[in-house]
N, C-alpha and C positions, 0 to 999 in steps of 0.2 A: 432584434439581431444581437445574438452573443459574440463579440469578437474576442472575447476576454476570461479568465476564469473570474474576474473580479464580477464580470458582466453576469457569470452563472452563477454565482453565492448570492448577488443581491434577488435574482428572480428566483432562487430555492425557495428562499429568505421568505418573500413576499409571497409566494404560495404554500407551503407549510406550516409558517407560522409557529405556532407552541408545540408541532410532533417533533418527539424524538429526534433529534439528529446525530449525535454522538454519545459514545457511555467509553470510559476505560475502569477497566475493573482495578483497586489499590486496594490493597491490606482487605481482600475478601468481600470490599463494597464496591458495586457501581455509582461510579462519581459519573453525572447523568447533564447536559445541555440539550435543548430543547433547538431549531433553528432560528428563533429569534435572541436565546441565550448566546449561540454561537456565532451569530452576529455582535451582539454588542458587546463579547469579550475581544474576538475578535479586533475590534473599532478601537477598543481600548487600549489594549496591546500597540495596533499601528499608530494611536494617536502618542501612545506614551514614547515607540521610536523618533515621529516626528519634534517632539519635545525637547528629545538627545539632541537635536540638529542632521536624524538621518532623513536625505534627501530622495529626489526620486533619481534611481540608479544605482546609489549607495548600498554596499555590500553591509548583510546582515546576518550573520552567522551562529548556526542553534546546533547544542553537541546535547541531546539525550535520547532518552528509551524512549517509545509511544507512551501519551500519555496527552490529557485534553491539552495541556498551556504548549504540546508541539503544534497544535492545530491550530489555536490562540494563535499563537508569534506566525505560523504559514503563513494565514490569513489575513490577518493585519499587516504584516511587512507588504505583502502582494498590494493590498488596497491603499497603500501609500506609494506606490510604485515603486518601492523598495527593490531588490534584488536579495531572493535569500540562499545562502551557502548551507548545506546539511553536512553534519559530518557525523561519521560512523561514532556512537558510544564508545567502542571497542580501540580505536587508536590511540596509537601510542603518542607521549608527549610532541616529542619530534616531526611527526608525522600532522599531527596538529594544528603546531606553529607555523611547518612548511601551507598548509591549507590557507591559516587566515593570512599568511604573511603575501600570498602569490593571488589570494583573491582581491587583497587590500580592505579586508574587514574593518570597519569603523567599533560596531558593534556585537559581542561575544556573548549570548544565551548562553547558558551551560545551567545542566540538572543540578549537580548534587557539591556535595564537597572534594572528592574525587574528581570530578570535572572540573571542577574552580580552580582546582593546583596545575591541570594541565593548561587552563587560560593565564595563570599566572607567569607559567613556563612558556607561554609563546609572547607573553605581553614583552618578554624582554627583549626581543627580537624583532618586535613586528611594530615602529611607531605609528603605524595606521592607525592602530588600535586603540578610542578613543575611552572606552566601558565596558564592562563586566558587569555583567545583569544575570543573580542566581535565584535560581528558581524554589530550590529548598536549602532554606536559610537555617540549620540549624542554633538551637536556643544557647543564648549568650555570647553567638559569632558577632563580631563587629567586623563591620568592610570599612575597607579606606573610602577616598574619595572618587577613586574610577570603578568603583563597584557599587550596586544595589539593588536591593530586593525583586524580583518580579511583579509582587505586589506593588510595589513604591510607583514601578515602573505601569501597574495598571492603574494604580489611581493616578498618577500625572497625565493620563491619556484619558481618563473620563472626568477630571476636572477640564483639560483642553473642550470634550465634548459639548460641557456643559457651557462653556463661556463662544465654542463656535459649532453649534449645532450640524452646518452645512459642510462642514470640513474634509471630514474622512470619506461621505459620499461626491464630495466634486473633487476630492484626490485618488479617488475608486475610479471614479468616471474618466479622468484624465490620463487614463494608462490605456494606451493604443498597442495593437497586434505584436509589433515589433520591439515594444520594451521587455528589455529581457527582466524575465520570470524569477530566474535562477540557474546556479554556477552549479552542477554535479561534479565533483570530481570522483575519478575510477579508480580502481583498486593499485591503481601502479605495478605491476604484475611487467611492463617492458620500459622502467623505468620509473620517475617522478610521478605522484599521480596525476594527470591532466583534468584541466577544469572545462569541462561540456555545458556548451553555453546555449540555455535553454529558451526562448521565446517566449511571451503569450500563443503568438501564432505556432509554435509547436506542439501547446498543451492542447490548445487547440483541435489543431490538424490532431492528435491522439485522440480525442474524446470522437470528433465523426466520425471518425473510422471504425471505431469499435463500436458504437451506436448503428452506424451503416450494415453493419455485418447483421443476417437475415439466418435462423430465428435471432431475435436481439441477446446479447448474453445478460442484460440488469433491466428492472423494471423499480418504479417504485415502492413497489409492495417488499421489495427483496430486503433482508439481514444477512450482514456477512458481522465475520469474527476473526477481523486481522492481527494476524500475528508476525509476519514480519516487519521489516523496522523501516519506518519511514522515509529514513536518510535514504531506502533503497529504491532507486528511479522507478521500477514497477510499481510497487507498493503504491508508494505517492501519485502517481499519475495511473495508471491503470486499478489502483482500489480506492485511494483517497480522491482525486478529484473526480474519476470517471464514476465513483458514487455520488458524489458531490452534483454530477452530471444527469445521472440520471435521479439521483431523490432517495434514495436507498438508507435505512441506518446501519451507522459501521456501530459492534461492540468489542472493542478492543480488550482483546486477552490478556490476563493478569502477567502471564510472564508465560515461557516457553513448558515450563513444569504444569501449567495447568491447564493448557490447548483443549485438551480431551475433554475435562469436565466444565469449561469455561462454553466448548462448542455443546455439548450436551445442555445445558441451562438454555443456552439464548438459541437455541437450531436456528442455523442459520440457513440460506438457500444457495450460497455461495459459498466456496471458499477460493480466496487465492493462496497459495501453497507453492513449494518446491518439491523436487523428485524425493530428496530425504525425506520430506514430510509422509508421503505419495509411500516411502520404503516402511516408517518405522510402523505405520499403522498397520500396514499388510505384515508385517514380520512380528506384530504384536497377537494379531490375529493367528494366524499361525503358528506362534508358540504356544498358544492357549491351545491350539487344536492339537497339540504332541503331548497334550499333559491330560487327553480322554480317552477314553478307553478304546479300546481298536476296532471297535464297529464304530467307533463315531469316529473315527478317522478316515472311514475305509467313506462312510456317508458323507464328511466333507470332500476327501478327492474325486467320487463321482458328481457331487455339484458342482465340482470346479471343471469337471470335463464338461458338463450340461451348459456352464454358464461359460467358458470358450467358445462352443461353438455358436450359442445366441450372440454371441460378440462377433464372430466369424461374420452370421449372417447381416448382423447388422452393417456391419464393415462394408463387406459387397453389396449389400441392397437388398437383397435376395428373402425373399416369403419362409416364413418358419414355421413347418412341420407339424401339423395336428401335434402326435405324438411329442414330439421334440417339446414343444409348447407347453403341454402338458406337466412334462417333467421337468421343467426349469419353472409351472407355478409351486412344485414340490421343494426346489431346491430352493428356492427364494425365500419361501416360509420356514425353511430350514435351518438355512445358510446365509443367505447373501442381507435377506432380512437384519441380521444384526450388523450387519458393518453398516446399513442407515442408519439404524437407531444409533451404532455409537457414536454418530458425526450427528445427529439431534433427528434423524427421520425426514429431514427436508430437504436435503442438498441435490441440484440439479445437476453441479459439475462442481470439479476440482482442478484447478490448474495446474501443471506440471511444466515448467518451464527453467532454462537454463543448463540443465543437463541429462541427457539419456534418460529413458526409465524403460524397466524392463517390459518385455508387452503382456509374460504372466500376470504381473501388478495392475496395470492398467486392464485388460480384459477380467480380473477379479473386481474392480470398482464400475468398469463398465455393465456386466450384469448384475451389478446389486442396483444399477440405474442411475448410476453416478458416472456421466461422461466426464472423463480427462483429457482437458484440452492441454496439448502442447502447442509450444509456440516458441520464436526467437527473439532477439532484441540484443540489445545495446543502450547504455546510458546517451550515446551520441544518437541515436536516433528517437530518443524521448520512450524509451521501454520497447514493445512489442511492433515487429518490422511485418511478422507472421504467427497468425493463430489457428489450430484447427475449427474448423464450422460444425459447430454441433449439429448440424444436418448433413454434411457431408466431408468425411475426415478418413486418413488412413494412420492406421497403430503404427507407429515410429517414425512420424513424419513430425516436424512443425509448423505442418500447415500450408496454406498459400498465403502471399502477401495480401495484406488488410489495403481497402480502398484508399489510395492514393501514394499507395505505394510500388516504386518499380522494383527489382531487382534483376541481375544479370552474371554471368558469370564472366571474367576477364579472362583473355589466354591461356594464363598461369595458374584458372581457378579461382581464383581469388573472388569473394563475393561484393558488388557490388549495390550497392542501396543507393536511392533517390527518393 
């Protein structure tokens, strides 16, 4: 019985063994853990927080890009029962200090140098704040005494190891349904940003539900190549643990500039994406197609009317056409054929969630045999409320509610979730 994601890492754990579990690509290498690597960095990390004096509840707070030692500090603060804070790379100092100051942060992750100034900049503000733990120490930096190394901070948590063996798995084991997970706070778009106070049993309740959904959308055999950022409720809970969930290796892309050849290297079978993601590829595609000569424009706009209406019918349910059939295996091998290969030739779906996407866009990915799932959510409802069914879905919908979800409309419209 998994009541816990703590509960799902240790039985990955114990059924995979030395496969692949993680890679993030830096300076053009894949830096690569295995899932018993990512267990015992993991261990290392939580035992090195326990060390600081972070207890179980105790706010733990990580400001960087993707990257393995985000997954490290996840996993590890979770398995001490920690509680962990994400905060967007991209905030500004202010916005920062407001975070760790209202979550009551004991303990401040931050990547780089750049981030170090803005934990300096809240530390003034914020006496919760007990340390400053950086992750890339550049050569000849010296920290004061409420700051050090990541590393310092792994090796004080595998010496702990070594001297209590049983430690981090009976403080793994001691975190029940209702310890909270982690604080998300929101964009502040009507106001301060609010901190969404997230459960085990929320992460939970996410992982069934997307599991429950029939045909399943992840298997183990599956690679994805996430590229949005952690800190963002989706990502984490619907790519990182709900791979986590089902067994899947993530290879985390190098940066945004290298999506395209990063997914062409590792083809993934997945991707989770946004609608811009969903726009620039088709408008990349398409611009290549204005710069060929005009019978080969004239051949892509009749594939795209071919692979419309395969879209059509697929939409309705409805039997396709000897004929029709025929000319869309012409267009495929034409046309639609390369928008697979340039996402790596494997991909089953693409995600499209949080804003509109046009339905030209999506019925051009759906006959190259790439379904886009849309969907809704909210950081207060732990990501996705509503997904489409890749068995049964309509173009500009986001879907129906996932198992064990209600929703309803009030008087006034207003949407209401349960």
């Amino acid at each position: 019985m998994e009541n816990t994601i703590n509960d799902v890492f240790r039985n990955r754990v114990r059924k995979y063994g030395d496969r692949l579990a993680v890679e993030k690509k830096r300076n053009g290498v894949w830096e690569q853990a295995s899932w018993n690597r990512y267990y015992d960095r993991a261990r290392d990390a939580g035992l090195g927080l326990y060390e600081l004096g972070i207890q179980k509840g105790n706010r733990v707070s990580l400001i960087s890009e993707n990257r393995l030692e985000w997954l490290y500090t996840d996993m590890g603060a979770l398995g001490i029962g920690a509680c962990l804070v994400p905060i967007y790379a991209t905030l500004s100092p202010d916005e920062v200090e407001y975070i760790i100051g209202h979550s009551e942060t004991k303990v401040f992750i931050v990547e780089n140098s750049a981030q170090y100034e803005k934990a300096l900049y809240a530390r003034k503000n914020c006496p919760k704040l007990e340390k400053i733990v950086l992750i890339d120490v550049e050569p000849g930096m010296e920290l004061p005494d409420f700051a050090m190394s990541f590393q310092e901070l792994m090796d004080r948590g595998k010496a702990k190891h070594k001297n209590d063996p049983e430690l981090f798995e009976s403080l793994s084991s001691g975190v029940g349904p209702d310890d909270l997970a982690s604080i998300v706070y929101t964009s502040g778009t009507t106001g301060p940003p609010k901190g969404a106070m997230i459960s085990h049993r929320n992460i939970m309740a996410q992982l069934l539900a997307l599991d429950s959904v029939r045909p399943r959308y992840g298997f183990d055999s599956d690679q994805t190549v996430p590229f949005l950022p952690l800190s963002h409720v989706f990502e984490r809970i619907a790519g990182h643990f709900y791979g986590m969930y089902v067994g899947l290796t993530s290879s985390y892309a190098e940066n945004m500039d290298t999506i395209v050849s990063d997914i062409q290297e590792k083809r993934p079978t997945e991707v989770l994406a946004v609608p811009r993601v969903c726009e620039k590829i088709y408008q990349r595609i398409t611009m290549q197609v204005q710069e060929e000569p005009r019978w080969k424009q004239k051949v892509f706009a009749w594939g795209q009317r071919v692979g419309n209406k395969i879209s059509d019918l697929r939409e309705l349910k409805k039997p396709i056409p000897p004929l029709l059939r025929l000319r869309y295996r012409i267009a495929y091998t034409m046309i639609f054929k390369k928008l697979q290969n340039a996402l790596g030739g494997r991909v089953r779906w693409i995600t499209a969630s949080g804003a509109p996407t046009a339905r030209e866009i999506i019925q051009f990915f759906n006959a190259a045999g790439i379904m886009v799932v849309e969907g809704y959510g909210m950081t207060e409802l732990t990501a996705p409320a509503t997904m489409s069914n890749l068995a049964d879905y309509r173009v500009g919908t986001v879907g129906k509610p996932l198992p064990g979800i209600d929703i309803k409309l009030d008087h006034d419209g207003e949407i209401l979730v349960k």
